[in-house]
N, CA and C atoms as a LAMMPS dump frame, in Angstrom:
ITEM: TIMESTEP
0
ITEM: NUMBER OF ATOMS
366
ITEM: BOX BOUNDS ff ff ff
-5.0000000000000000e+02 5.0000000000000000e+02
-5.0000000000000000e+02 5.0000000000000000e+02
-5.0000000000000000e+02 5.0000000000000000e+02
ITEM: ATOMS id mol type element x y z
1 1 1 N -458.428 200.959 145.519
2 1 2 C -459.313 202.1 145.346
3 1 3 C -459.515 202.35 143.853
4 2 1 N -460.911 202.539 143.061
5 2 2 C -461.238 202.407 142.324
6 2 3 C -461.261 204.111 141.605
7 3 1 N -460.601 204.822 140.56
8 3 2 C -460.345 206.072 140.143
9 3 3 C -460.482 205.989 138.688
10 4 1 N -461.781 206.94 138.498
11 4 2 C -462.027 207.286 137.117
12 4 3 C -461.285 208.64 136.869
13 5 1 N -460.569 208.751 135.966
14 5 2 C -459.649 210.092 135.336
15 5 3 C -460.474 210.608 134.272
16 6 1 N -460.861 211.749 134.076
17 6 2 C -460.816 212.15 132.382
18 6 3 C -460.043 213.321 132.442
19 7 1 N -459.82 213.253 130.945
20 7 2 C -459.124 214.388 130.55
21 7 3 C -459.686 214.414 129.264
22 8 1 N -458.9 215.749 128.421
23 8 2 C -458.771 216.342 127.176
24 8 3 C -460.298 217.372 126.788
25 9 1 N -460.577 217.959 128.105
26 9 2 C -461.974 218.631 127.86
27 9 3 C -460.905 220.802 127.942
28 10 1 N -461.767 221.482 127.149
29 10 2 C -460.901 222.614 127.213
30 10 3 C -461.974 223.536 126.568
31 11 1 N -461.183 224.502 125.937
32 11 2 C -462.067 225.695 125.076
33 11 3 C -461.719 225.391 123.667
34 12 1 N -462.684 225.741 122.962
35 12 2 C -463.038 225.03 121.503
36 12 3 C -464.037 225.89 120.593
37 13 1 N -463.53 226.145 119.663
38 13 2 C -464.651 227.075 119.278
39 13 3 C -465.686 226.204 118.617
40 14 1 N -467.26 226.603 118.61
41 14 2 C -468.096 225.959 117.824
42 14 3 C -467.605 225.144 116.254
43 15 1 N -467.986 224.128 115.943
44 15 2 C -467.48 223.163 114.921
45 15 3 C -466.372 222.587 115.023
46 16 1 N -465.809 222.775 116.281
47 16 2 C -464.31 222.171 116.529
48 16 3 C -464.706 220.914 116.989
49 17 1 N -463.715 220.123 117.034
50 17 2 C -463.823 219.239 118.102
51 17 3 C -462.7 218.838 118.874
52 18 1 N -462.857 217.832 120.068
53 18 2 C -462.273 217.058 120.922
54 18 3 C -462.488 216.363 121.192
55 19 1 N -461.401 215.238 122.043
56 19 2 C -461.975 213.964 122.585
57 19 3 C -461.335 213.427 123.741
58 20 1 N -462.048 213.405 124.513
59 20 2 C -462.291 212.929 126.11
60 20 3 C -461.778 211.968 126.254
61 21 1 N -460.858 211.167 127.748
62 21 2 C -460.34 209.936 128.039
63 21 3 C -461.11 209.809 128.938
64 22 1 N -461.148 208.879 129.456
65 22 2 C -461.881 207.993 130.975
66 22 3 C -460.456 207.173 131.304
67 23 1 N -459.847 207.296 132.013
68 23 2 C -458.685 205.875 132.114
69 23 3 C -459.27 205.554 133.797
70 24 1 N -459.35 204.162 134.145
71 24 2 C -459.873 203.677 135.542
72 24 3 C -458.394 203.26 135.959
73 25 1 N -458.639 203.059 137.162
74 25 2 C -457.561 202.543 137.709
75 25 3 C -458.116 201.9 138.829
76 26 1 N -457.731 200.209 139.652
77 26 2 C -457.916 200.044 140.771
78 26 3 C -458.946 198.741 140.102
79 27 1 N -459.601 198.502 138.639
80 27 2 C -460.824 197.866 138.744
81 27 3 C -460.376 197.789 137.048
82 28 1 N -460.757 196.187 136.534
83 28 2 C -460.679 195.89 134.957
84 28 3 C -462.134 196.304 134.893
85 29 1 N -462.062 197.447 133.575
86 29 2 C -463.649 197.912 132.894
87 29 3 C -463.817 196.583 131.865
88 30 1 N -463.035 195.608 131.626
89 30 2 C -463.385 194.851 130.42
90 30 3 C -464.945 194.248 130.64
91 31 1 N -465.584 194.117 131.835
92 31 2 C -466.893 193.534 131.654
93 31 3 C -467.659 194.807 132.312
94 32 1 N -467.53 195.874 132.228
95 32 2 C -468.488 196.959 132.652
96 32 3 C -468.792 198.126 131.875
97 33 1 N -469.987 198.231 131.944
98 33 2 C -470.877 199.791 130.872
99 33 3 C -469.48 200.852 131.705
100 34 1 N -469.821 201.708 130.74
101 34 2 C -469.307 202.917 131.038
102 34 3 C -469.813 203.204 130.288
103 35 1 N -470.226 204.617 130.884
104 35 2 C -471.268 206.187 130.399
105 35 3 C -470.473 207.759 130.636
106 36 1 N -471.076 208.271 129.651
107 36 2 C -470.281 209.762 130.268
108 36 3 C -472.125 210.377 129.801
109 37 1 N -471.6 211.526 131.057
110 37 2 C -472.902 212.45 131.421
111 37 3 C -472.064 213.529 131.288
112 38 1 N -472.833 214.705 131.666
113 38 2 C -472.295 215.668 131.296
114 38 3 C -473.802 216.729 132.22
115 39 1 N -473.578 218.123 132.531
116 39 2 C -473.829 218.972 133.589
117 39 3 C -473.367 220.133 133.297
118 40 1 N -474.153 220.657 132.514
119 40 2 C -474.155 222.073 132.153
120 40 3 C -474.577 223.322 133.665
121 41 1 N -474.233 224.487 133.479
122 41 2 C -474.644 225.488 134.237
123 41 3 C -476.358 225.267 134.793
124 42 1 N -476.823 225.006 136.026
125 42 2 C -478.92 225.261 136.108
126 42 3 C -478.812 224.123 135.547
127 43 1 N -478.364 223.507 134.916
128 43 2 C -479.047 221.888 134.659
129 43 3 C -478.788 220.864 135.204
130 44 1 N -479.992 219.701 134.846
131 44 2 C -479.813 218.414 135.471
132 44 3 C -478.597 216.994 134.622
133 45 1 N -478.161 216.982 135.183
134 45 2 C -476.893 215.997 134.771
135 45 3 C -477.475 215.204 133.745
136 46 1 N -476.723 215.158 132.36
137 46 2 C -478.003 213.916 131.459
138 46 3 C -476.708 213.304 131.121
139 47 1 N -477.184 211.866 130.621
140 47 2 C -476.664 211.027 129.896
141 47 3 C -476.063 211.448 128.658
142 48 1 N -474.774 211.56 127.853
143 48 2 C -474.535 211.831 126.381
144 48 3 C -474.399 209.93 125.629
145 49 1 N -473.968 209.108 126.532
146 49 2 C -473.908 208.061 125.682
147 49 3 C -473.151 207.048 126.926
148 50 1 N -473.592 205.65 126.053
149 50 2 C -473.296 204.926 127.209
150 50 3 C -473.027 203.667 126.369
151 51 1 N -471.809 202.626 126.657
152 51 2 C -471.167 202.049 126.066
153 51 3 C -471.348 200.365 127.045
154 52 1 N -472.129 199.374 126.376
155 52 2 C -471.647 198.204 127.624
156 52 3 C -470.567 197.519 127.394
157 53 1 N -470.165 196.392 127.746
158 53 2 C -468.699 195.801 127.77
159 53 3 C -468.572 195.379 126.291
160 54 1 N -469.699 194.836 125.962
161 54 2 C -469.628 194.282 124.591
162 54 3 C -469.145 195.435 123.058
163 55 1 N -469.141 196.457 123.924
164 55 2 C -468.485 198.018 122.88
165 55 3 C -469.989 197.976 121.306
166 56 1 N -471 197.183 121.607
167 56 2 C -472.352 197.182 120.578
168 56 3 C -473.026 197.932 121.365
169 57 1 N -474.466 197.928 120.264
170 57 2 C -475.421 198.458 120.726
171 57 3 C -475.214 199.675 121.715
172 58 1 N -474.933 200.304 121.036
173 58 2 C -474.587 202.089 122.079
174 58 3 C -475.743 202.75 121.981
175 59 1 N -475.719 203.533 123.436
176 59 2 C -476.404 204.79 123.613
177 59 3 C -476.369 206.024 123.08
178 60 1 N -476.584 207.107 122.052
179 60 2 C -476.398 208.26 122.11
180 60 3 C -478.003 209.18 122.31
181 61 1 N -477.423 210.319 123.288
182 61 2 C -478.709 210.972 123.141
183 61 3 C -478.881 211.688 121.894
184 62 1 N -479.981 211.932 121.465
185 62 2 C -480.218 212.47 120.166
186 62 3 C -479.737 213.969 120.002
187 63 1 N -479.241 214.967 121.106
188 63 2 C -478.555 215.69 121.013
189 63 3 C -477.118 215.943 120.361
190 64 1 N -477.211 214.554 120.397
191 64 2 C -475.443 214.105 119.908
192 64 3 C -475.443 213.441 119.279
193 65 1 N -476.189 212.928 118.399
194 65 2 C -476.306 211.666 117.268
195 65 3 C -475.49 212.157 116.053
196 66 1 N -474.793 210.995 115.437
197 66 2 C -474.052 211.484 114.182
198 66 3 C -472.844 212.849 114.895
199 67 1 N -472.725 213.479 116.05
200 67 2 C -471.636 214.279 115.969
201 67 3 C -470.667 213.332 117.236
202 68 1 N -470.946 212.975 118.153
203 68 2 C -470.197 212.272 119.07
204 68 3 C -469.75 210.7 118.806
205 69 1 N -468.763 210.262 119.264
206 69 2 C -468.768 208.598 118.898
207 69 3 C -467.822 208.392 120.18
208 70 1 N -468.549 207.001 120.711
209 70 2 C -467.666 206.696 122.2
210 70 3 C -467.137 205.069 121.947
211 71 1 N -466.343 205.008 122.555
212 71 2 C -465.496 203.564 122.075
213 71 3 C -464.557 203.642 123.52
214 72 1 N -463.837 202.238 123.276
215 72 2 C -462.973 201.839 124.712
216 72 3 C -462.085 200.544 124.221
217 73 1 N -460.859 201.202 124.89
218 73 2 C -460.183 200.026 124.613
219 73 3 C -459.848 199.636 126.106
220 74 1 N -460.573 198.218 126.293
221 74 2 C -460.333 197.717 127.337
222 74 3 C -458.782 196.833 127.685
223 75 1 N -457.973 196.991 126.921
224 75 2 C -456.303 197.193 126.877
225 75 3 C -456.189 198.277 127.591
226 76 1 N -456.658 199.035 127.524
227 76 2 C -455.803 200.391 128.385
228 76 3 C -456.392 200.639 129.676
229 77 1 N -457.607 200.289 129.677
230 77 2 C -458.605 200.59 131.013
231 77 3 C -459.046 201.704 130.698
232 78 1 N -459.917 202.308 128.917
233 78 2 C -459.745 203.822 129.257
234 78 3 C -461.157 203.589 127.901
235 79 1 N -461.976 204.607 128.135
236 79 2 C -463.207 204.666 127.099
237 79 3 C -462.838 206.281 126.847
238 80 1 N -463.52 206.47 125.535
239 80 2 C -462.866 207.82 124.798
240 80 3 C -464.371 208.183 124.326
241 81 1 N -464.616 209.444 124.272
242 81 2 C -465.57 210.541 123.943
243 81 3 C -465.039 211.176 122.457
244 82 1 N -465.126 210.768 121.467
245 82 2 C -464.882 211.448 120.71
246 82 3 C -466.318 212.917 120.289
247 83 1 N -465.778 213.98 120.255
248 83 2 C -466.829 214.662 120.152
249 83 3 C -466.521 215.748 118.473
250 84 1 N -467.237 215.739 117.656
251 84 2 C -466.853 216.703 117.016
252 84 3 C -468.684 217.507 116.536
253 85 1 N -467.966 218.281 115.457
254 85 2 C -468.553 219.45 114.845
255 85 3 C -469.278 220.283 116.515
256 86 1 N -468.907 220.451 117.412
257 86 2 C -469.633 220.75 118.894
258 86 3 C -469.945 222.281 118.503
259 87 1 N -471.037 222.184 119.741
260 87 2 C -471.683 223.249 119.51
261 87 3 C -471.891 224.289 120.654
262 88 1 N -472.169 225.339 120.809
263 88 2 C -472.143 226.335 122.308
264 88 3 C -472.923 225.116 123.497
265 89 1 N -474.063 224.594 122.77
266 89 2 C -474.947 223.771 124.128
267 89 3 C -474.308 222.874 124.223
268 90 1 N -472.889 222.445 123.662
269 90 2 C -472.441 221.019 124.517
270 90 3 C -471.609 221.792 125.416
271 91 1 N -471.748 222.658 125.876
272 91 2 C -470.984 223.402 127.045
273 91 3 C -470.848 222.803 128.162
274 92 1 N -470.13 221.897 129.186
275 92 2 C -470.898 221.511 130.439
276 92 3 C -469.401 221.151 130.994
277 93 1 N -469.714 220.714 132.168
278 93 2 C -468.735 219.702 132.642
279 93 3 C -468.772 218.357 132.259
280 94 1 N -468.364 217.127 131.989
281 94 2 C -468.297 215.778 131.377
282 94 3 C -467.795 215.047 132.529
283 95 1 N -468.389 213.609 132.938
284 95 2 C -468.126 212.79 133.695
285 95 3 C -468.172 211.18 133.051
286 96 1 N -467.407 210.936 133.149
287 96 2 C -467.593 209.663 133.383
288 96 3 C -467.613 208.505 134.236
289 97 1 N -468.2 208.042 133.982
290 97 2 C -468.91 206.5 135.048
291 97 3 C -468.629 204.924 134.836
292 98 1 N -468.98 204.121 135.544
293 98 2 C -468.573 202.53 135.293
294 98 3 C -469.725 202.112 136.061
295 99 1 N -470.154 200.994 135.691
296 99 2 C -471.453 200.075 136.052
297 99 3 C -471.438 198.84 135.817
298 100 1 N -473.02 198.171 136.622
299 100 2 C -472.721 196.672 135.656
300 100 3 C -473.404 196.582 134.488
301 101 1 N -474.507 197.403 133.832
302 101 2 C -474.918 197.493 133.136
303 101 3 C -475.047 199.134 132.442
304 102 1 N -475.14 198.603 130.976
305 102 2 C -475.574 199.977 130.212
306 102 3 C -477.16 200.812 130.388
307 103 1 N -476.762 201.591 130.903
308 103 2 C -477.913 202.25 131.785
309 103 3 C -477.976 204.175 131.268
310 104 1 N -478.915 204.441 131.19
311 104 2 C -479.295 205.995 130.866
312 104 3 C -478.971 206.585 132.436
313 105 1 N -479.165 205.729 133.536
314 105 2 C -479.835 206.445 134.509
315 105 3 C -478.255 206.405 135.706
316 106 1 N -478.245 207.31 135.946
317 106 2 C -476.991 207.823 136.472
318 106 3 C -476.843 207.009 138.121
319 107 1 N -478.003 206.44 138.087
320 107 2 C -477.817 206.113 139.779
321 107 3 C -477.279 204.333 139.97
322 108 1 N -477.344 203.754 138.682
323 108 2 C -477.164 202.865 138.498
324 108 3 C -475.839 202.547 138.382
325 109 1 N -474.734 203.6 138.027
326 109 2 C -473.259 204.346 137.875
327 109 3 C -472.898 203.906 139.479
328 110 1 N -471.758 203.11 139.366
329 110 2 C -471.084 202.59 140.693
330 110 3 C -470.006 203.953 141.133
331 111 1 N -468.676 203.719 139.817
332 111 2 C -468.059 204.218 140.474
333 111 3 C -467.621 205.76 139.142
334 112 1 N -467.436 206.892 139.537
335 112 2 C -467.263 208.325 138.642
336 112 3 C -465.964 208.898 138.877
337 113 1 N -465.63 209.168 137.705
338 113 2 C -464.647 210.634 137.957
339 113 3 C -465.195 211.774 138.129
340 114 1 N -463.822 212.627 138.348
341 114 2 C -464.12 214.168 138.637
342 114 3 C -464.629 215.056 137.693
343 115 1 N -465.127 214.661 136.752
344 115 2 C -465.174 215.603 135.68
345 115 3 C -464.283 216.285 134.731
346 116 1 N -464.336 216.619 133.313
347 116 2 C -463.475 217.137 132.834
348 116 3 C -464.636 218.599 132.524
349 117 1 N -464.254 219.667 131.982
350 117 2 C -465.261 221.151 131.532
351 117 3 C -464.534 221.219 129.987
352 118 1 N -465.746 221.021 129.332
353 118 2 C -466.213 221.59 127.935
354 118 3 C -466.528 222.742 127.757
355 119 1 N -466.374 223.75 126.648
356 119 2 C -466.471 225.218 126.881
357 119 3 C -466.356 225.471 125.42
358 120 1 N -467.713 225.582 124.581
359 120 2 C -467.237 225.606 123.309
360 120 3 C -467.902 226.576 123.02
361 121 1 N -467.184 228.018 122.377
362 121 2 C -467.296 229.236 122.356
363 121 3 C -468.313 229.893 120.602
364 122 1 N -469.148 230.57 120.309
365 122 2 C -469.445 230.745 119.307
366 122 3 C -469.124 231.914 118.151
């Protein structure tokens, strides 16, 4: 059985930062995208960035450019969200995903965790 974990999501005041784990279990990520989305309050689930096996050519949405950086060490089975200078709108819940390809589009996402909640206060 295939289990995406994250952790290290909490309360943070604006300009703080944190950084998110993904650890899988059940399945080697060494040849698969992994993405984390994220799902704020009334909104539609978006993409923050998306990583393929090759750890190049990354995704960030331009919401997050220059403040987020995502990386993975496929030694551990675990991709990391680094997030800083954050701001009240990165408020959401955070998910991460595994695929066969690096993809924006969430449906393309095989297998997800439960979410971790971001909560960054102003």
């Amino acid at each position: 059985q295939v289990q995406l974990v994250e952790s290290g999501g909490g309360l943070v005041q604006a300009g703080g930062s944190l950084r998110l784990s993904c650890t899988v279990s059940g399945r080697t990520i060494s040849r698969d995208a992994m993405g984390w989305f994220r799902q704020a309050p009334g909104k539609e689930r978006e993409c923050v960035t998306a990583i393929p096996f090759s750890g190049r050519n990354l995704y960030y949405a331009n919401s997050v450019k220059g403040r987020f950086t995502v990386f993975r060490d496929n030694a551990k089975n675990t991709v990391y969200l680094q997030m800083n200078s954050l701001k009240p709108e990165d408020s959401a819940v955070y998910y991460c995903a595994a695929g066969d390809i690096m993809t924006t589009s969430q449906d393309e996402y095989n297998y997800w965790g439960q979410g971790t909640r971001v909560t960054v206060s102003s």
